[in-house]
C-alpha positions as CSV (number, residue, x, y, z in Angstrom):
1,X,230.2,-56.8,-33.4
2,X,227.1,-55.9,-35.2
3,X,228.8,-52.7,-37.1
4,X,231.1,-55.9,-38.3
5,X,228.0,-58.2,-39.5
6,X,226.5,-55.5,-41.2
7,X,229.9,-54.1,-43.2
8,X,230.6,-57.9,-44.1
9,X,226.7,-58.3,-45.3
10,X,227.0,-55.0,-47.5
11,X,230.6,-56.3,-48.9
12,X,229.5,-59.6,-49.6
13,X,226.6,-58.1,-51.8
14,X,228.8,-55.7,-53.2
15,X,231.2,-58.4,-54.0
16,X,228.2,-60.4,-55.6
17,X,226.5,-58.5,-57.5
18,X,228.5,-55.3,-58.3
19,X,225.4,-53.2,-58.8
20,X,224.3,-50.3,-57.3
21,X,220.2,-50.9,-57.4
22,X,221.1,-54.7,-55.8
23,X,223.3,-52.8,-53.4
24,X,220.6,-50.4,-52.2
25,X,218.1,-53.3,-51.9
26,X,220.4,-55.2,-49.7
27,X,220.6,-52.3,-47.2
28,X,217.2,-51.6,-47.4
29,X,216.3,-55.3,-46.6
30,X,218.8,-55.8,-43.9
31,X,217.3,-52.4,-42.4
32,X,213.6,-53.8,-42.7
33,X,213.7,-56.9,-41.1
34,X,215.8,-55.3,-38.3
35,X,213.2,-53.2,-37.7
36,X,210.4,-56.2,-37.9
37,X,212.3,-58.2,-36.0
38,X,212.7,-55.7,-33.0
39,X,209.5,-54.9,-32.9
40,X,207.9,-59.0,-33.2
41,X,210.5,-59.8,-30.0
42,X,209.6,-56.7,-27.9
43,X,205.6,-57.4,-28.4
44,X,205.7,-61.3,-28.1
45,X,207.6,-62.3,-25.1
46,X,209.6,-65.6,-25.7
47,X,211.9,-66.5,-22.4
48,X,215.2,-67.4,-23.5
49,X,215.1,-65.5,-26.8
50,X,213.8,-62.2,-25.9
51,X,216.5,-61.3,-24.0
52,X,219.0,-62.6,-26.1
53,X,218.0,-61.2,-29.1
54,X,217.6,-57.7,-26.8
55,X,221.2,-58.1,-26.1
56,X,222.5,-58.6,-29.4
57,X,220.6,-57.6,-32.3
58,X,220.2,-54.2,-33.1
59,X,216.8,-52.2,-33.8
60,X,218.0,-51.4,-36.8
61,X,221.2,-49.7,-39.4
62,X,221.1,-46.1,-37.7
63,X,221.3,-47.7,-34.4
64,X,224.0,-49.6,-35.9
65,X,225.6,-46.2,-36.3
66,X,225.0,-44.7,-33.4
67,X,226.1,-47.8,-31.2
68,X,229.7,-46.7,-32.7
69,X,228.9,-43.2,-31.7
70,X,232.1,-43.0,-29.4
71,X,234.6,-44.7,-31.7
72,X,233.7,-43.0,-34.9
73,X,232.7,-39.7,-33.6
74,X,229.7,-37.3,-34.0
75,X,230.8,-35.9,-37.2
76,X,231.4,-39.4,-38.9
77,X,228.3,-40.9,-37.4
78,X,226.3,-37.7,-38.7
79,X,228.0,-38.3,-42.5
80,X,226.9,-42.4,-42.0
81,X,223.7,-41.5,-40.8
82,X,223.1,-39.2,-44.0
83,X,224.5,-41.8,-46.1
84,X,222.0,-44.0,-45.0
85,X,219.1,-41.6,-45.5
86,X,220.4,-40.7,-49.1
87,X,220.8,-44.5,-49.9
88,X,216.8,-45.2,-48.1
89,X,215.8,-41.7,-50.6
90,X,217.1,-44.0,-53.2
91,X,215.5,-47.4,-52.5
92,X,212.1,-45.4,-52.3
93,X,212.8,-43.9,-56.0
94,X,213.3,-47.1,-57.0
95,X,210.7,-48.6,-55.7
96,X,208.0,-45.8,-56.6
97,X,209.6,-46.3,-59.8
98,X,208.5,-50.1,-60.4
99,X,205.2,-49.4,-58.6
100,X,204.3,-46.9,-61.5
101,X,205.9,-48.8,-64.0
102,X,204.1,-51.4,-63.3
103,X,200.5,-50.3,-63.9
């Protein structure tokens, strides 16, 4: 279910905006707040919501990936895992980019 959420979130900005710098943010923001999200639930224990939000929300993209490990297949989840590194590689050119830019 989550593989789903995240394809329709990346579609929908593709959809939207039809760039490529927009679509490399987008992935890079889902994958960031993912990852602060995990970590704020598993250091502040909520009842009710912890365990939910254990259950269902992923730590973040690769885990995404990996969760699909069976159905896609090493080899695929090895190419998506790539993917994503190359498409992080690219958010962090951009973003050096602006931060030098910007002085």
């Amino acid at each position: 279910m989550d593989g789903i959420i995240l394809i329709i979130l990346i579609l929908i900005v593709c959809f939207y905006f039809r760039d490529f710098y927009k679509i490399v943010n987008a992935v890079a923001i889902i994958d960031i707040f993912l990852r602060i999200f995990y970590f704020i639930v598993h250091n502040v224990e909520i009842r009710g919501i912890s365990e939910y939000v254990e259950k269902y929300l992923p730590e973040s993209v690769p885990a995404i990936i990996l969760n699909y490990k069976k159905v896609l297949g090493s080899l695929m989840c090895n190419l998506l895992i790539w993917v994503y590194v190359i498409i992080m590689g690219i958010f962090l050119f951009y973003t050096v980019k602006r931060f030098i830019k910007s002085k």
